[in-house]
Phi, psi and omega in degrees: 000313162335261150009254200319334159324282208307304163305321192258354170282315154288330159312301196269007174267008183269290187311330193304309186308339196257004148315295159295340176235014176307129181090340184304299181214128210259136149347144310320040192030047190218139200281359163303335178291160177302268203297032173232018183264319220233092188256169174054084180257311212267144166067023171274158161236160181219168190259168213288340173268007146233049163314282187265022168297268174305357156075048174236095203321177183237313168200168190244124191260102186249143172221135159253198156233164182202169162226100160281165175268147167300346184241043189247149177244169196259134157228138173253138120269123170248146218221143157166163161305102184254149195247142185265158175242131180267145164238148182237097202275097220243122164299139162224066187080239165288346199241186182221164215205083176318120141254135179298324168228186187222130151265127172250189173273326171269336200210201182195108169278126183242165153299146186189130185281130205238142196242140193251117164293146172222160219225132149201164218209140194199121197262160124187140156320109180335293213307315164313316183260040155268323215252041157122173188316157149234120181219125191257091165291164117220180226209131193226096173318142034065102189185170195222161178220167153234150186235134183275153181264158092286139169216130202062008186105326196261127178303151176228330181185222198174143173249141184222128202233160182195137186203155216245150156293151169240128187227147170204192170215161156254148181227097169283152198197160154192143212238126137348132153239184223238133167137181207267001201231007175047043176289135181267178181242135176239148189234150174234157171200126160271126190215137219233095146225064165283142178264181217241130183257213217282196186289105169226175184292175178311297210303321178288324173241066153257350174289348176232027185258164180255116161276140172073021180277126178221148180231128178258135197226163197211160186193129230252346186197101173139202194209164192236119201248148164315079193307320148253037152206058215269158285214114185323339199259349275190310185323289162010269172341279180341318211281311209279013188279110186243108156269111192238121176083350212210166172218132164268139170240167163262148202231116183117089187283135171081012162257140167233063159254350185237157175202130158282085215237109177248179195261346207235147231287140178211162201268190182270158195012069183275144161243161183250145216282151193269005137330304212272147197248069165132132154295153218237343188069035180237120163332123160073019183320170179189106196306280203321305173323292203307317211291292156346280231284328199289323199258037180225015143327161162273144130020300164259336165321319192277339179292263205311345161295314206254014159272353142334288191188142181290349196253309175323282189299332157326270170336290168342273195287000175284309180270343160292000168278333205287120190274167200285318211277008183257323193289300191282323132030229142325326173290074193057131201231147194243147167232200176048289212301128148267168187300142147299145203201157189055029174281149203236175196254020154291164183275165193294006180225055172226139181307339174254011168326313172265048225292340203289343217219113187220077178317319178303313173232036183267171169171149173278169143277103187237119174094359188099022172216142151347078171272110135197209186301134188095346159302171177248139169218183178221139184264145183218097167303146197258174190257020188240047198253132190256004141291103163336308189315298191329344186264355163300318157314351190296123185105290170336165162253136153241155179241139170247111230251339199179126187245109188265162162246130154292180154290358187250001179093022181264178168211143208228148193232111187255118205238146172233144195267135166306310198272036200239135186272349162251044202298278192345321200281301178325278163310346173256334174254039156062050185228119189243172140242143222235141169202160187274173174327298175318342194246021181217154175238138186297152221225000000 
């Protein structure tokens, strides 16, 4: 089980990471900015005894389908951020003197809240939770540090860190559901059962809160079906799954063994675009804007990003660093398209526009044999086709008039049914019916 932990963590950590720290510190990245006073919108739980004090969840609920294997186990891991409060100390001789700021030569130290990651991980056998709930507690201590300032050799002031304990549990389960392939529904639940002192502001109960909580969840024998394109047979299910706080994706192109249940909304397999040279942290980031607006700080602007936070000062130097072929780069990447080939200085809405494509005398290969206009095929529609109708067709003879490319590199078979008395009409005002390679056999 180890091994496949290992294969599905790696896979799921660059989104998980960019999951987690989505939002930590927004452009210009220093905490005098506005949009750095109200932090940690994603993935918070507060604890369960100021919830609904503060209109903030408590806990995060992920439900899935899954088809184990008889010997298959779940390993969950969650992830999030407990948070620290930095104080910033000015020397006074022996003693020290809390300030709003520290002015350095490089930089400017403010108070600031800072996120510690924290990680709990929990194995267990599909088989184990037939027999009831599995629940995994855990706990994070609570504790303060000091870090000495210097400058030039000479102490100048100290930072004092200081973090509250966290404490919660995960609760694993899984249910039967009704269909034909005996898939279960599996629930995670995350829970914030910090306990609680008297009545405080937000910004104060984020000091007991899990900021950025996501759950990676991996399955060592068996598959993970997809929740917003799951298997027709499969919906049903799909439909009775209550997902609260969270979204599970699948991870890992061409995998279903890994899955992501995040607080921020993602598609089935999101990647991180291979442009991008670094995380930049900004909510909704856009590299090149951001990576331009960051090297076009002032001087103090940048003292103060890099007196923030250490993840601030990171970026700095990643875009003052940034070689130019890394900066162009970035300046938009078009995907799914294949290359154009043949382009001519006809206009885009003339047929010959496109010289690389001749729908009339282009073919294919379908079967070890030669398709285009004027074959005979037969038709056999595939199941995952969302016309019904097509499968009343099952069987037929077709003639085939044309072979189109989509933008994605598919190929389409444009068919008139032999045994059809308005073929001719059909074919002269261009109203076919289209099906892919897979779905016809050569006659």
């Amino acid at each position: 089980m180890t091994s496949t932990v290992d294969t599905a963590m790696a896979t799921a950590r660059q989104v998980a990471d960019a999951v987690l720290y989505e939002g930590y510190i927004l452009y210009p990245y220093r905490a005098s900015g506005q949009k750095n006073q109200a932090r940690w919108q994603w993935g918070v739980l507060v604890p369960r005894c100021r919830s609904a004090e503060v209109a903030e969840p408590y806990s995060a609920q992920t439900e899935c389908l899954i088809e184990p294997r008889p010997k298959g186990i779940v390993s969950v891991t969650t992830r999030f951020l407990q948070i620290q409060e930095r104080t910033v100390l000015r020397a006074q001789g022996a003693r020290f003197r809390r300030v709003d700021a520290l002015d350095l030569a490089d930089r400017q130290l403010v108070p600031w809240q800072e996120g510690i990651e924290r990680t709990v991980e929990a194995t267990v056998p599909i088989s184990a939770l037939h027999s009831g709930e599995y629940i995994v507690p855990f706990r994070f201590a609570g504790g303060t540090e000091s870090e000495p300032v210097t400058e030039n050799g000479e102490p100048v002031g100290r930072l004092d860190r200081r973090s509250w304990a966290l404490s919660g549990r995960l609760r694993l389960a899984v249910h039967p559901t009704e269909g034909p392939y005996g898939a279960l529904r599996l629930t995670v639940v995350v829970e914030n059962r910090t306990g609680c002192g008297e009545s405080v502001t937000r910004t104060q109960l984020m000091r007991h809160a899990l900021a950025g909580t996501h759950t990676i969840l991996a399955l060592s024998d068996g598959v993970f079906l997809s929740m917003t394109d799951p298997p027709e047979w499969a919906r049903p299910a799909t439909m009775d799954c209550h997902n609260q706080n969270t979204w599970p994706v699948l991870v890992g192109r061409g995998r279903q063994d890994v899955l992501l249940s995040s607080p921020i909304i993602l598609s089935d397999y999101p990647e991180i675009a291979p442009e991008s040279a670094g995380a930049l942290y900004d909510a909704t980031e856009i590299d090149e804007i951001l990576s331009l607006r960051t090297s076009a700080l002032t001087d103090e602007e940048k003292r103060q990003a890099r007196g923030t936070d250490p993840r601030a000062a990171a970026v700095l130097d990643q875009v003052d660093q940034m070689p130019p072929e890394i900066m162009d780069r970035l300046h938009g990447a078009i995907r799914y398209l294949r290359s154009a080939q043949g382009a001519s200085d006809a206009p885009w809405w003339d047929p010959g526009a496109d010289t690389s494509v001749a729908p009339d005398t282009d073919r294919i290969t379908v079967g070890g044999q030669s398709v285009g206009n004027g074959s005979t095929v037969r038709l056999c529609p595939g199941s995952h086709r969302a016309d019904a109708q097509d499968f009343f067709l099952t069987g037929r003879l077709a003639t085939v008039h044309a072979v189109f490319h989509d933008v994605d590199g598919n190929d389409h078979l444009a068919v008139t049914l032999n045994d059809d008395p308005a073929a001719d009409i059909s074919e002269l005002h261009g109203r076919f019916r289209y099906f892919r390679p897979d779905e016809v056999e050569p006659v």
